[in-house]
N, C-alpha and C positions, 0 to 999 in steps of 0.2 A: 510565368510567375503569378501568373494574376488567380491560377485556381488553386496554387498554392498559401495565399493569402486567404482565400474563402476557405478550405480547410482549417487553417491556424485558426482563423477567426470563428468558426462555426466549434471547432473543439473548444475553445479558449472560454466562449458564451457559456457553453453546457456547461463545463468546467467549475466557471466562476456561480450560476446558478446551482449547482450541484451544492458545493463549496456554503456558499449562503443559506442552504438549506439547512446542510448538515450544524452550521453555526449557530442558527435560530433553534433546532432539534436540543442539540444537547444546552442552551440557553432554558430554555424550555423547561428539559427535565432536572436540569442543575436545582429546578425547585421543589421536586418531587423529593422530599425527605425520607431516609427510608427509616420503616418501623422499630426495625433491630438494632439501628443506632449505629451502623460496623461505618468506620469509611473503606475508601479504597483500599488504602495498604492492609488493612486486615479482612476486607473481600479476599483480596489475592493473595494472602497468606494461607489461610483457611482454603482456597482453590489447591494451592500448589500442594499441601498437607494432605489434604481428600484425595489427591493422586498419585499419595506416594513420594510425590518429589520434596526432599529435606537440603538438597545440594545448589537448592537456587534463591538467591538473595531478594529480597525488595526494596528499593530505594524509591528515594526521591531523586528529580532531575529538575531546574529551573526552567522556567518557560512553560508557554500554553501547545498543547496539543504534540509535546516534544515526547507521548510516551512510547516505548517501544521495549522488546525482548532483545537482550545482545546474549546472543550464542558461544559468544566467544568467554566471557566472566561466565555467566549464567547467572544474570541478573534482571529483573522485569524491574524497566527505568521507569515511573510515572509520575508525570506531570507535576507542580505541586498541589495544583488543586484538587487533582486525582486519588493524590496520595491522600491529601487529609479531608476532604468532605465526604460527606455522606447521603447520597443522593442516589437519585436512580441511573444519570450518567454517568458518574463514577463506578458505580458498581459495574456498568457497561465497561467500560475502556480498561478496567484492573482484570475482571476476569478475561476479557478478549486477549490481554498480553501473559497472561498465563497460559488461556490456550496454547499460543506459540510455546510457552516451556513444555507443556503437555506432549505440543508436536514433534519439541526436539528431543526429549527422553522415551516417547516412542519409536524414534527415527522415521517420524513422518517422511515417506519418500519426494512429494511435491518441496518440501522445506530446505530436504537434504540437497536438490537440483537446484532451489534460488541460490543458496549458499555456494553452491562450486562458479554457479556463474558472478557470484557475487565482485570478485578481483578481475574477472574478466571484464565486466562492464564499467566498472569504475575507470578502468583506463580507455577505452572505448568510447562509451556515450560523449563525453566530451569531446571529442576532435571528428565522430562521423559526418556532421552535418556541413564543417568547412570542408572535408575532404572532399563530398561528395562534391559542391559548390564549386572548389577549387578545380577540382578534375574534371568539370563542365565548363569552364572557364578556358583551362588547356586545349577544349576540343573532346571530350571525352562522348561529346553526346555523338560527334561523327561515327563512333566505335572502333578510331583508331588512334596507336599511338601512347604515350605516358598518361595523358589525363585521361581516358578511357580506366585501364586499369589503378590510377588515384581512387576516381569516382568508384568504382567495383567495389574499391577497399572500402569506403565509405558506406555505402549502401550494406555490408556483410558487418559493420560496424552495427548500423543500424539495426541489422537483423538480430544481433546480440540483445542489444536495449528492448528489441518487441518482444523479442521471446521472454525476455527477462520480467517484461509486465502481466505477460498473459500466463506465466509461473506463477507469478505474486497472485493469481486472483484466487483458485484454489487453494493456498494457503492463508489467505484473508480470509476467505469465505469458512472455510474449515475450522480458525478459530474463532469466529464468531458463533458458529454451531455447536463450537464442545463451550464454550463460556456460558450461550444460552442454555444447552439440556444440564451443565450441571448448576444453575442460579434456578431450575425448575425442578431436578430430580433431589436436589435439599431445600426444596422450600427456603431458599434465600430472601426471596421479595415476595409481598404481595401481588397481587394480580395488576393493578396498576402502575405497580413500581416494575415489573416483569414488564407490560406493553410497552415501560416508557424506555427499558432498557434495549431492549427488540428492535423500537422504531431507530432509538439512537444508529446501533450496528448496524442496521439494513443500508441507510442512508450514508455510514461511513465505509461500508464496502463497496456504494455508490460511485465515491471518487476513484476507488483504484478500478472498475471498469470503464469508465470516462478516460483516467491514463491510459489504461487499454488501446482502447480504443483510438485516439487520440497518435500514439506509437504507431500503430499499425497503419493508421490514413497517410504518417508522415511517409513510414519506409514507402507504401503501394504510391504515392505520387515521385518520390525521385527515383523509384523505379523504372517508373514507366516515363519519365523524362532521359533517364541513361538509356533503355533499353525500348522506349517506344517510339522516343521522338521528342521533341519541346512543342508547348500550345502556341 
C-alpha cells in the first residue's frame, strides 16, 4: 500500500499545483478588460451565431468555475461571473464552452465517444475502487476464488473511468483550439487580451491531463497488485 499512497500523493501535489496556477492565471486575467466591452454571454453568443448554431441557449449557472456545455438541453451553462464580466478570462471559458456546442453540432466523433460512455461511468467510477479493495481482501490477489473475480470487476470498472479521462483530453483540447482560431480569425481581442485568453486555456486543459494521468497511475497500480503481486 505504501506505493500506492506515493502515487495518490505525487498526483494529488501536481494536481493541487496545477489547480493554483490555473486560479492565479484566470485571477490574473480577470483584470485584463477587454476593448469591445462584450462580456461573456455575448462572446458566446456571437460564437455560436458565427457557426451557424441558432438552437442553443446561453445561460447563467451559480457558482465559480461551475461552467460547462449540456448536450442534453443544448445549453452553454456559465459561471456567473463568466456570464456577465468582460475580461480576457471570460471571453476564454464562454468561447471554449461553445466550442463543445460547435463539437456537438458537427458531431465531433471524440465528444460523441465521451457521451456514450458517459451512463457507463457514472455508475462505475464510484464503486471500482471498493470492489477492487474488497476482492483483495477476499483473497483475490491469490488468483483464486470469488474475490479474484470481485477485484477483476473492479479493476474493468476502473478501466471505464481511464478511458473516459484520456477521451475527455481531445475533446478539451479541441475546444479550446476552435474557441482560440475563432477569438483570432474575428479579431475579437487585442493582442494582449488574445495572450491572456491562450495562457488561461492552455493551463485549464492542464488539469484534465493531470486527471489523466492521475486515472491511469491508479488503474496500472491495482493492476498489478491483482495481477502481479502485492509490494
Amino acid at each position: 500500500m505504501i506505493g500506492y499512497y506515493i502515487i495518490i500523493g505525487a498526483v494529488a501535489l501536481v494536481s493541487w499545483l496545477v489547480s493554483n496556477t490555473l486560479k492565479r492565471k484566470f485571477a490574473k486575467y480577470s483584470k485584463v478588460h477587454l476593448r469591445n466591452s462584450m462580456s461573456g454571454a455575448e462572446i458566446a453568443k456571437k460564437m455560436l451565431a458565427d457557426n451557424g448554431i441558432y438552437d442553443v441557449e446561453v445561460i447563467s449557472t451559480p457558482g465559480k468555475l461551475t461552467d460547462h456545455y449540456n448536450p442534453k438541453n443544448k445549453t452553454v451553462n456559465l459561471s456567473e461571473s463568466v456570464y456577465n464580466q468582460r475580461n480576457a478570462a471570460a471571453a476564454a471559458v464562454a468561447a471554449h464552452e461553445c466550442g463543445h456546442a460547435v463539437q456537438h453540432a458537427q458531431a465531433y466523433n471524440w465528444l460523441q465517444m465521451r457521451s456514450t460512455l458517459v451512463p457507463v461511468v457514472s455508475v462505475t467510477s464510484g464503486m471500482s475502487q471498493w470492489l477492487v479493495i474488497g476482492g483483495l481482501v477476499l483473497g483475490g490477489a491469490a488468483g483464486v476464488g470469488l474475490g479474484w473475480y470481485v477485484a477483476v470487476l473492479g479493476v474493468l470498472f476502473m478501466g471505464f473511468a481511464t478511458l473516459f479521462s484520456f477521451i475527455t483530453l481531445p475533446v478539451e483540447y479541441d475546444a479550446s483550439n476552435r474557441a482560440l482560431a475563432w477569438l483570432k480569425n474575428k479579431n475579437m481581442l487585442a493582442p494582449e487580451e488574445y495572450a491572456g485568453a491562450e495562457d488561461s486555456l492552455k493551463w485549464a486543459a492542464r488539469t484534465y491531463l493531470v486527471a489523466a494521468i492521475g486515472a491511469l497511475a491508479n488503474l496500472l497500480y491495482w493492476a498489478l497488485q491483482l495481477f502481479g503481486g502485492r509490494d
